[in-house]
C-alpha positions as CSV (number, residue, x, y, z in Angstrom):
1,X,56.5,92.7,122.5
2,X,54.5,95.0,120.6
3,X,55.0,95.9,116.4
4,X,53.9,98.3,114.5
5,X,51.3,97.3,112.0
6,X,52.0,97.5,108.2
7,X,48.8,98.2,106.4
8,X,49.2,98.4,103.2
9,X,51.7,94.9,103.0
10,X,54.4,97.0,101.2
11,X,57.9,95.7,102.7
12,X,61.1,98.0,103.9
13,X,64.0,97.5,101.8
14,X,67.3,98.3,102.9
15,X,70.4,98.9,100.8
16,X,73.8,98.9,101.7
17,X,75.8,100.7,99.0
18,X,79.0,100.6,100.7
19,X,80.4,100.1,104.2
20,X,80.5,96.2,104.1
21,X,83.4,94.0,103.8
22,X,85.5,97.2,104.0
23,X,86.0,99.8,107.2
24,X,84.9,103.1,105.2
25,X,82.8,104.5,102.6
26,X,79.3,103.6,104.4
27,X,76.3,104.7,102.8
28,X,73.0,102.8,103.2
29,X,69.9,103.2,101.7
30,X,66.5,102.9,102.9
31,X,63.5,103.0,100.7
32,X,59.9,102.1,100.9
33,X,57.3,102.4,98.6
34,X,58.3,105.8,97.0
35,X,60.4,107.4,99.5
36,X,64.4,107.0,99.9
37,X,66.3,107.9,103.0
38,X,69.8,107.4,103.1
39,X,72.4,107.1,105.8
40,X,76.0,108.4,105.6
41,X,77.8,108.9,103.0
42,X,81.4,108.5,103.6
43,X,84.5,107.4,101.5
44,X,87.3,105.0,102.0
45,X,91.1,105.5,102.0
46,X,92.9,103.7,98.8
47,X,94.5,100.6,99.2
48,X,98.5,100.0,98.2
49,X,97.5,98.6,94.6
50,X,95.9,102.2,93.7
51,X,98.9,103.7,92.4
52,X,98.0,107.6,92.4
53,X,94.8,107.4,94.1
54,X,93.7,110.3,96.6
55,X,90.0,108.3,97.9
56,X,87.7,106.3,96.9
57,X,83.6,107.2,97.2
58,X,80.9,104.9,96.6
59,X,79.1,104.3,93.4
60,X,75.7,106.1,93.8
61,X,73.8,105.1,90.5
62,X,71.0,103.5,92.3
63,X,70.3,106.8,93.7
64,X,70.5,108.6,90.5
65,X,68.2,106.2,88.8
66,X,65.9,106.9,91.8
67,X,66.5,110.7,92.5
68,X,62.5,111.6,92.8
69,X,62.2,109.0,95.4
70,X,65.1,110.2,97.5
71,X,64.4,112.9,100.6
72,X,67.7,113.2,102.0
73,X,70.7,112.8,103.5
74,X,70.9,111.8,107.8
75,X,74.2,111.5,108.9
76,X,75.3,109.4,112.5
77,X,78.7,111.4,112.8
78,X,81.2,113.7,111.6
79,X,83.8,110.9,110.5
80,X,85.5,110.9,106.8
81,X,84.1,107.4,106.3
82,X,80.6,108.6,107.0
83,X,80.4,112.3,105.8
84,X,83.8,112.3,103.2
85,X,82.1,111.3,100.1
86,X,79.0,113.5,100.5
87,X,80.4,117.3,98.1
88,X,80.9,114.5,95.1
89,X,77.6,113.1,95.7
90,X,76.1,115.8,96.0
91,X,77.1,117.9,93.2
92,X,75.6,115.1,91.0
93,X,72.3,115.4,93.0
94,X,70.7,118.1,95.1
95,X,69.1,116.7,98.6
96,X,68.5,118.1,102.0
97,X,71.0,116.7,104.5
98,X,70.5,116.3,108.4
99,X,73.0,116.3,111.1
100,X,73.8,117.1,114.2
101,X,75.8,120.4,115.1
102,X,79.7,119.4,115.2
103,X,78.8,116.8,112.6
104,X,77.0,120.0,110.1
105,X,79.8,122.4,111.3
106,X,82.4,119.7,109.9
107,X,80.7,119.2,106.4
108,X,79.7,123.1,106.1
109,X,83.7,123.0,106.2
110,X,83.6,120.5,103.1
111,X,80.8,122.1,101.3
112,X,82.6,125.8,101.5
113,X,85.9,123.8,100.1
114,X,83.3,122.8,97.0
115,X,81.7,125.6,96.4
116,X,78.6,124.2,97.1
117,X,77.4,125.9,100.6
118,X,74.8,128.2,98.6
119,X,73.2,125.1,96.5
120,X,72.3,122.6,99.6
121,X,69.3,122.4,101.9
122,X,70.8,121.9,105.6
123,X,69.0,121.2,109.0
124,X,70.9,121.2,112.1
125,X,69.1,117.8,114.1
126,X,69.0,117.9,117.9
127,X,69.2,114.6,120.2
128,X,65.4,113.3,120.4
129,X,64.3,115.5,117.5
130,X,62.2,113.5,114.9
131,X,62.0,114.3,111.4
132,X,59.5,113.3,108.3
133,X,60.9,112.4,105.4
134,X,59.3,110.9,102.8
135,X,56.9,108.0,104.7
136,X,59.7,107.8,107.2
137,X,60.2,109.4,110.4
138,X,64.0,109.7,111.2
139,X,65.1,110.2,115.4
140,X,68.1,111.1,116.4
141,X,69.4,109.7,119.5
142,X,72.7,110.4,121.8
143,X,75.5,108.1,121.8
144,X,79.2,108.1,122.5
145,X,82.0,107.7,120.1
146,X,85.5,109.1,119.2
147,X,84.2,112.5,118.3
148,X,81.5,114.3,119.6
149,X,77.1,115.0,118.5
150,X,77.2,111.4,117.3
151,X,74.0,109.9,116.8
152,X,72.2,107.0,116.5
153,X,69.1,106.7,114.5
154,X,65.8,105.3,114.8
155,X,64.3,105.2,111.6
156,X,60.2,104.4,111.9
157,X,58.4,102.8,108.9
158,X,55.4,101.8,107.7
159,X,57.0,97.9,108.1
160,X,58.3,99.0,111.9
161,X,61.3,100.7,113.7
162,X,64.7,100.0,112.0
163,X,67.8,101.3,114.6
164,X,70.9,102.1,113.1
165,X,73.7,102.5,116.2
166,X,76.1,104.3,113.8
167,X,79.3,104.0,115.2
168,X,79.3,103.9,119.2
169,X,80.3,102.9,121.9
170,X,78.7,103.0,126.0
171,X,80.8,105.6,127.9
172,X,79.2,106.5,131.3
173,X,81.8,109.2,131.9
174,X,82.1,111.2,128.6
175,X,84.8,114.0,128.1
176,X,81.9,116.3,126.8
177,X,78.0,116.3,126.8
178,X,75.7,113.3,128.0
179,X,76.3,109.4,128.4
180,X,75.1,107.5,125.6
181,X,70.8,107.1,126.0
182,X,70.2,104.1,126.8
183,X,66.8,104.7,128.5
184,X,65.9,105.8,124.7
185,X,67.1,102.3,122.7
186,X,64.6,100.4,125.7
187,X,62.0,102.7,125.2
188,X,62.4,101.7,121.5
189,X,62.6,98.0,122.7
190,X,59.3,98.2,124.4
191,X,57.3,99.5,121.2
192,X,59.0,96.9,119.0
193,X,62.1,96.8,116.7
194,X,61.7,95.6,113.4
195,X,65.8,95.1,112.8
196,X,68.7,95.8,114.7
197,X,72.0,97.4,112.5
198,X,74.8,97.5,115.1
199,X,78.3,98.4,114.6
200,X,80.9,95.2,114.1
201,X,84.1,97.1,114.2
202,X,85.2,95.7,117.7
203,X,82.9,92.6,117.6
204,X,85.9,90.4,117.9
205,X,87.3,92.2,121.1
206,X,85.7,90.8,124.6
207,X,84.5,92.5,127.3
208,X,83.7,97.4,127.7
209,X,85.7,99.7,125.5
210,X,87.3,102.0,127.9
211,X,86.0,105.6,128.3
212,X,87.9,108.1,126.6
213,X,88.3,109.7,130.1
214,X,90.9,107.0,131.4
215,X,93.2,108.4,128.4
216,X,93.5,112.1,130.4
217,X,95.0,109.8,133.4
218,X,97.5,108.7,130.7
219,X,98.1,111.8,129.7
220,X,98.4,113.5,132.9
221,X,101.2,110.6,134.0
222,X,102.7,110.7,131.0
223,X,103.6,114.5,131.3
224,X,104.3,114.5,135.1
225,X,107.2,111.6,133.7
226,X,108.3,113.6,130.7
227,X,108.8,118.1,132.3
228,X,111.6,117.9,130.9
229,X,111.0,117.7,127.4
230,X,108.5,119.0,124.8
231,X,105.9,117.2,124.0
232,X,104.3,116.4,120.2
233,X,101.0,114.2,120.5
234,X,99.8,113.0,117.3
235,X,96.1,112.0,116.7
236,X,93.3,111.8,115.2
237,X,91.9,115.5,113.6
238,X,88.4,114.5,114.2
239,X,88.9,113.0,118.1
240,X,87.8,116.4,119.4
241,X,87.3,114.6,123.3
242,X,91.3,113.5,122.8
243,X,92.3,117.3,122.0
244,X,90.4,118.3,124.5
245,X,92.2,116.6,127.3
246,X,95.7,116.8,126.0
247,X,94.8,120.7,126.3
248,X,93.6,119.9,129.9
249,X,97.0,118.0,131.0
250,X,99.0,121.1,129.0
251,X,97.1,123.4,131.1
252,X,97.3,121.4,134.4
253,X,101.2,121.3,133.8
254,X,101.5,125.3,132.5
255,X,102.5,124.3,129.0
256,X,101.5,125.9,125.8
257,X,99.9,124.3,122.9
258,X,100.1,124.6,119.2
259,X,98.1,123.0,116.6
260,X,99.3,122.0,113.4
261,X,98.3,120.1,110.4
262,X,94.9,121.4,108.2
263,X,92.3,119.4,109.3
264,X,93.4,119.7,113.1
265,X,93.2,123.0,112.8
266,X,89.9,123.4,110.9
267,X,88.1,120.8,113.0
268,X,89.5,122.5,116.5
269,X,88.2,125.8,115.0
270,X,84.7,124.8,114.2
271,X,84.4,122.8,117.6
272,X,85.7,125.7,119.4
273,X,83.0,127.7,117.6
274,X,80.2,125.6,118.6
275,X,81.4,125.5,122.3
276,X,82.1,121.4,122.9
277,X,85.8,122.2,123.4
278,X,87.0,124.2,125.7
279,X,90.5,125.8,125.6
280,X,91.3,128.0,128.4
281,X,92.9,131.5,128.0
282,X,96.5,131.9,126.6
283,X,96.8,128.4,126.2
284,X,96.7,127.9,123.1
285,X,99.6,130.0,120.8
286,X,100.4,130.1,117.2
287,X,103.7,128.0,115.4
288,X,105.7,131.0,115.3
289,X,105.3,132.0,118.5
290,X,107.3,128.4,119.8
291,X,110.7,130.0,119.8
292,X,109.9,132.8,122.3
293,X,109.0,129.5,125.1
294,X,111.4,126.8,126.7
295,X,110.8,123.5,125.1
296,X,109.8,121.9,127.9
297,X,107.0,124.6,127.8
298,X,105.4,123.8,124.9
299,X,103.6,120.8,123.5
300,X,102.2,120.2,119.8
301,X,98.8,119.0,118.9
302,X,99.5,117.3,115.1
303,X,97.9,115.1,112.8
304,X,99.8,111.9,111.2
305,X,99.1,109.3,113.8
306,X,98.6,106.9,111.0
307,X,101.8,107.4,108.9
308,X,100.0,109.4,105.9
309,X,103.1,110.7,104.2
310,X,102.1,114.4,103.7
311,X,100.9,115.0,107.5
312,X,102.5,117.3,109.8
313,X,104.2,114.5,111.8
314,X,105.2,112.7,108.8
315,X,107.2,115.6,107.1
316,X,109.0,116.2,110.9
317,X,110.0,113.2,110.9
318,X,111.6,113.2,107.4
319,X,113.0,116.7,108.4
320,X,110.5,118.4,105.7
321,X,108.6,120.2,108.1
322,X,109.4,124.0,107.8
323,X,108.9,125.1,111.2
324,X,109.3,122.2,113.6
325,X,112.5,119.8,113.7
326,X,112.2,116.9,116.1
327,X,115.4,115.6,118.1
328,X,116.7,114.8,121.4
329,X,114.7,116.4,124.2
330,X,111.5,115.8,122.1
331,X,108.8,112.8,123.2
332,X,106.2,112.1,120.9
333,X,103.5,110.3,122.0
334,X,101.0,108.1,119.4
335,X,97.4,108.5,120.6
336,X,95.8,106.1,118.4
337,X,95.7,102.4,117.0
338,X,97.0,101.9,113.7
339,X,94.5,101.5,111.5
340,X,94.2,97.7,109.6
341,X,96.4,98.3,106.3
342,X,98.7,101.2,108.3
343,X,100.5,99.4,110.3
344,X,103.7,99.7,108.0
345,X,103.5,103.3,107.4
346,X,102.9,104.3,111.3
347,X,106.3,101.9,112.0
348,X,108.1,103.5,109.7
349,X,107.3,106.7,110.9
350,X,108.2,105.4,114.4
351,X,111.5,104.2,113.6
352,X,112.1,107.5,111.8
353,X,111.5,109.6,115.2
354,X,113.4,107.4,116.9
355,X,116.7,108.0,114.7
356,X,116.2,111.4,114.8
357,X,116.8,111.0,118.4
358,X,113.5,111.2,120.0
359,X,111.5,109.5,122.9
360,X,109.0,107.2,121.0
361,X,105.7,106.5,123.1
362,X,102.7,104.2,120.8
363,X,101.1,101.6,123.8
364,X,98.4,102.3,126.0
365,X,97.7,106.2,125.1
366,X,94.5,105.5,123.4
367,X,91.3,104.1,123.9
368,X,88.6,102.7,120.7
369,X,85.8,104.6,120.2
370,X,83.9,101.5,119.1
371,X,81.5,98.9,121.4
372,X,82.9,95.5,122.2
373,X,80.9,92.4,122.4
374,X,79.6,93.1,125.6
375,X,78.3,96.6,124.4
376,X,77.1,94.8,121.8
377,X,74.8,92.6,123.7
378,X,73.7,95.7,126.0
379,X,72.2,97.3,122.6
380,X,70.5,94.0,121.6
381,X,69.1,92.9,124.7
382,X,67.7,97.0,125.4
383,X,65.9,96.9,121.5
384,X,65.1,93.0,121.4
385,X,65.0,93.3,117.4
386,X,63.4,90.7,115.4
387,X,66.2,90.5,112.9
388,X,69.8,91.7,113.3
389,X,72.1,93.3,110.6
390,X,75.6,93.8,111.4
391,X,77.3,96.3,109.6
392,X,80.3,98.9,109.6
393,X,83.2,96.4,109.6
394,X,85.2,93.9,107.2
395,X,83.5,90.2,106.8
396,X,85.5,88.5,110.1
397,X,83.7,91.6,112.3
398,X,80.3,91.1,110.2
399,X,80.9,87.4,111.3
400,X,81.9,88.2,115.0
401,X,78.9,90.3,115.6
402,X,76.6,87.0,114.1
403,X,77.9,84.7,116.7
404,X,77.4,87.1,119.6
405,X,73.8,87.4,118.3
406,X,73.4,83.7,117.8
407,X,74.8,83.3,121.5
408,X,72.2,85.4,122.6
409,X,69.3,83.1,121.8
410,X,69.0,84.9,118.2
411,X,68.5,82.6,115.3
412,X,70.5,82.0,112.4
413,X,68.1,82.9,110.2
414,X,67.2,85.8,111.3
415,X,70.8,87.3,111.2
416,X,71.7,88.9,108.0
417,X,75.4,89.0,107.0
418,X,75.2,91.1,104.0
419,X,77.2,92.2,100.8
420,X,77.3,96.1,100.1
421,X,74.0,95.8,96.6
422,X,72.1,93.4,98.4
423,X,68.4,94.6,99.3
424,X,67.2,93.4,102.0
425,X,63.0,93.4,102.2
426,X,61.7,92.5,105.5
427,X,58.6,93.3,107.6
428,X,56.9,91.5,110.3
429,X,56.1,88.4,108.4
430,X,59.9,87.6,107.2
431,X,62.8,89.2,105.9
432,X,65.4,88.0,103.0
433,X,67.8,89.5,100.5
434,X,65.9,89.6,97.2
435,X,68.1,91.1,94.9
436,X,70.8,93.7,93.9
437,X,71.7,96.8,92.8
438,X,74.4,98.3,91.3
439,X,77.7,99.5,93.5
440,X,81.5,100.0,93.6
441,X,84.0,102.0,94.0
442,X,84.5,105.8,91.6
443,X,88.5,106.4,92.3
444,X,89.5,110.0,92.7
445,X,92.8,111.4,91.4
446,X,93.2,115.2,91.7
447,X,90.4,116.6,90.6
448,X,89.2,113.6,88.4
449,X,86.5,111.7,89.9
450,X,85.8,108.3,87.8
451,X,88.0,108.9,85.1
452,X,90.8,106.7,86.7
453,X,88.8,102.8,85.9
454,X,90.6,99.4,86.2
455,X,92.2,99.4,82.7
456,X,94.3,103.0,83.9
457,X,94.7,101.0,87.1
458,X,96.1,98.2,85.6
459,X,98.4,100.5,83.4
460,X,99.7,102.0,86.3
461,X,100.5,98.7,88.2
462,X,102.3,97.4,85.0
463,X,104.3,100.5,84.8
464,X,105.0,100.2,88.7
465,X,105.7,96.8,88.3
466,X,108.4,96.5,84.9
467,X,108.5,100.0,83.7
468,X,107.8,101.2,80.1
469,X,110.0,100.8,76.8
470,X,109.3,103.7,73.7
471,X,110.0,102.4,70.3
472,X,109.8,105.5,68.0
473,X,110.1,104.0,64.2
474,X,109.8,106.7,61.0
475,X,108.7,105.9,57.8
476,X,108.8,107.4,54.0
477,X,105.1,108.4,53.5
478,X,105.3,107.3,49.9
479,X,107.1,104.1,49.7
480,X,107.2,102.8,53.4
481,X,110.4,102.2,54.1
482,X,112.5,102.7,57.3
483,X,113.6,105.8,57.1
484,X,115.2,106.7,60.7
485,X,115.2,104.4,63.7
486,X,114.1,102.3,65.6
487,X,114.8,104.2,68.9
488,X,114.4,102.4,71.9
489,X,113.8,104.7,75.3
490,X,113.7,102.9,78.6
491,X,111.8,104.5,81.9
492,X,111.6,102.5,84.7
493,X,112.5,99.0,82.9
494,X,116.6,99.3,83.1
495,X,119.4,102.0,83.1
496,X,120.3,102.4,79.0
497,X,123.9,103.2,80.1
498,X,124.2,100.2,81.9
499,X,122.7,97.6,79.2
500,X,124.0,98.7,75.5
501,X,123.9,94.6,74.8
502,X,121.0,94.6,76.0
503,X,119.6,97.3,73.8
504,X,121.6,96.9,70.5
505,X,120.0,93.1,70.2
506,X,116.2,94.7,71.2
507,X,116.9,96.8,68.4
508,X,118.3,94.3,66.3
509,X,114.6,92.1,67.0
510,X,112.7,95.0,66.0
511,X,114.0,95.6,63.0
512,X,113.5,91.9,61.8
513,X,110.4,92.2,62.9
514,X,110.2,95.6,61.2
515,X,111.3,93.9,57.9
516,X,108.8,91.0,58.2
517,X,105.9,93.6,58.9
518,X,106.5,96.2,56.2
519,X,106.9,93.4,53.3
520,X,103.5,91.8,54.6
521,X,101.7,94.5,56.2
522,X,102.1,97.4,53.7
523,X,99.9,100.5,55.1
524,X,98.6,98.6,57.8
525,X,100.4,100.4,61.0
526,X,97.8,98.3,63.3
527,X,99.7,95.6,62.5
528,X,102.9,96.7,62.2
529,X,102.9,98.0,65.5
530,X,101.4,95.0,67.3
531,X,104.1,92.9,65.1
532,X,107.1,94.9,66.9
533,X,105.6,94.9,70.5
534,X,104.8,90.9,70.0
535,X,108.5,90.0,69.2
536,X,109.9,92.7,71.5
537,X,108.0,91.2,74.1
538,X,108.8,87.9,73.8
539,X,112.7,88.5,73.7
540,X,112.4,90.9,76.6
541,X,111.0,87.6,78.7
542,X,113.7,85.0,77.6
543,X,116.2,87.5,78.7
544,X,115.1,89.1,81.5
545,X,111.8,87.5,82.6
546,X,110.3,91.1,82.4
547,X,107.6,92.2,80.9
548,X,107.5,96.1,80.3
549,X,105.3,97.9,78.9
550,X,105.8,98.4,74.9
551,X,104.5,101.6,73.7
552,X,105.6,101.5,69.5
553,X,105.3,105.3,68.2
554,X,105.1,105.0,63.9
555,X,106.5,108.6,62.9
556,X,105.4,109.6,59.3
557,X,108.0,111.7,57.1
């Protein structure tokens, strides 16, 4: 197997700054010598504990410290966990991003929502096209996923070829465009891979991932079995090949479609516009238009599928929805797994629909659009890399991937299970994690981004948790006594109406401890208040084993 020849002994580092030990929010960087390239930049979805939290984006500091090394931005595919993070990155730096055409038409879409179309270098990348950058040389190559133009990427260095699958899977029989190019990754074998970084997400599951083409079978039976109802499919907003042939079965079976929820709509407008869906004439209608057909004439495309509360499917369910209420002669129909950390919201959803008197489908209507571990193998034994570096998954996938590659002959050593900061040098004489850099995760609330940390996170949990208790005190200016007070107000801890004991002996414990303050303390409010919380506190606990949060307020008069 040949390798290309570093000559100058310099060695590739790559840096994860997200992506690992998480599904979301990848963004690798590659750097060698004085160039940067990085890969994705996507966000991640907040978990339960982060009260009030819209996303979560990736800490990019390493970058900033290392702007004039940096040459842009390639992206794999036009999901939010690759491309979602990229208008807050980027209005903190200014880099040239590269993408393929739905993937560009999608964050042209974000960058108009920023304001930030006129301020960003953008080149449109097509399959087999290589660009320089830097002392890299970036090709794009065609693969298959859950939304279509996603690319794989061969990135040549000066150390040798690193290939970077984004997320894929093999499907021989696409719904649009070309089979993934496999011919390409064994071409690439044949001149010598350097490393190998190979999606995990499905490294656990055995065996093909389906093609997305056996889920327009389903659909087709599924609305031979249900003429006589109307039909609302939820899915994905981004699973353009999924649209697609839900338009196809509505079409076969001389229904009309309607498309609601934002990002449905925005992403079936700019696919539309770029030709890779196709929607045949006076097919599809507009929401107001619904009444003037028979139900069992229509069918609604919607987002939801995962239970987010504000979606279009969500809000019919809870009757919220202004235009659309669901009941009997309705079947909705789930087209998509739960993803891990959903699972409660989507069955709630579920059992919602179902009260509401509707015909529930959520099995068999959906197919990954992520490799298994026999896809997985394919891509290995086509490049032959010397080392492998799973990525894109939580640690048990990162894990699952390193025993296929171990079963495959691969060893241990030269599999590297890494942390999202850890730099990886390699070249042909070795490889090992060196060192790190900072990372994390900047929280976005509204239009805030970073100024929601873990002390404001805590707050917010404790509030969540035992609620808050106000204790307003006033005091004479001159001689410091208690002048009006102490007033206790509860929010969230118990119902005041409900607990006068209760209340009459917390105020009764703040003013002893008011008295013991003010004849010690003097001037010293400080002190004073930290006195009242301290005893309030501790009473609180003995008698109801809570422990609110104690906000004194020290009124001067």
């Amino acid at each position: 197997m040949k390798q290309n020849k570093n000559e100058n002994g310099s060695k590739l580092k790559i840096i994860p700054l997200g992506g690992l030990e998480q599904i979301g929010m990848n963004i690798t960087a590659f750097e060698y010598e004085d160039s940067i390239v990085v890969v994705d930049c996507g966000l991640s979805f907040p978990t339960d504990d982060m009260l009030g939290i819209d996303m979560v984006i990736p800490d990019v500091t390493y970058l900033k410290d290392n702007i004039e090394k940096v040459k842009g931005f390639v992206f794999t595919h036009g999901h939010e966990d690759h491309i979602g993070a990229l208008p807050y990155i980027l209005k903190e730096m200014s880099v040239p991003i590269y993408a393929t055409r739905l993937t560009m038409g999608i964050i042209e879409n974000k960058l108009k929502e920023h304001n930030l179309t006129n301020n960003v270098r953008r080149k449109v990348v097509k399959f087999g096209q290589i660009i320089n950058l830097g002392c890299f040389r970036i090709e794009f190559i065609k693969t298959n996923h859950s939304i279509v133009d996603a690319a794989a990427l061969a990135i040549y260095s000066p150390a040798g070829i690193v290939v970077h699958t984004g997320d894929f899977k093999v499907d021989y029989t696409p719904v649009f465009g070309d089979a993934i190019d496999l011919q390409r990754f064994a071409d690439l074998g044949k001149k010598g891979v350097l490393a190998l970084m190979c999606d995990s997400t499905n490294a656990e599951r055995p065996g093909f991932t389906q093609s997305e083409k056996t889920v327009g079978k389903t659909f087709d039976t599924l609305f031979e079995e249900h003429k006589g109802t109307r039909i609302i499919v939820a899915t994905f907003a981004s699973n353009v090949d999924r649209v697609q042939q839900i338009i196809n079965s509505a079409y076969k079976f001389g229904r009309k479609v309607v498309v609601e929820g934002r990002s449905m709509v925005n992403i079936i407008d700019t696919a539309q516009k770029l030709e890779v869906l196709n929607i045949p004439e006076n097919t599809l209608i507009d929401i107001e238009q619904l009444k003037n057909f028979p139900k069992a004439k229509t069918v609604l495309i919607t987002t939801g599928s995962q239970g987010e509360s504000m979606a279009a499917l969500s809000r019919m369910a809870s009757g919220m929805h202004k235009k659309i209420s669901i009941g009997q002669g309705d079947t909705v129909i789930f087209s998509s797994n739960p993803i891990p950390g959903n699972e409660k919201s989507v069955t709630k959803v579920i059992n919602e629909l179902f009260r509401k008197g509707a015909d529930v489908i959520f099995q068999d209507v959906h197919v990954s659009g992520h490799a298994c571990a026999e896809e997985i193998k394919l891509l290995y034994t086509l490049t032959q890399p010397k080392y492998a570096v799973p990525v894109h998954g939580e640690y048990k996938h990162l894990m699952a991937q390193k025993k296929i590659v171990t079963d495959l002959g691969y060893d241990k050593e030269n599999v590297f299970v890494m942390n999202s900061g850890d730099v990886l040098e390699l070249d042909q004489n070795g490889a090992a994690v060196t060192g790190k850099v900072p990372v994390g995760a900047i929280l976005v609330d509204g239009l805030g981004v970073g100024d929601v940390g873990n002390v404001v996170l805590r707050d917010r949990q404790h509030l969540a948790e035992d609620g808050i208790l106000i204790v307003v005190i006033a005091l004479d200016s001159a001689t410091n006594i208690l002048v009006g007070g102490p007033e206790i107000v509860s929010r969230g801890f118990v119902y005041v109406r409900e607990s006068d004991v209760l209340m009459d002996e917390a105020r009764k414990v703040v003013n002893d401890a008011l008295d013991r303050s003010l004849s010690k303390n003097g001037n010293d409010w400080g002190k004073i208040k930290t006195m009242t919380k301290d005893s309030l506190s501790e009473f609180l606990w003995k008698k109801t084993k809570r422990r609110p949060m104690i906000l004194p307020i020290i009124m001067e008069v």
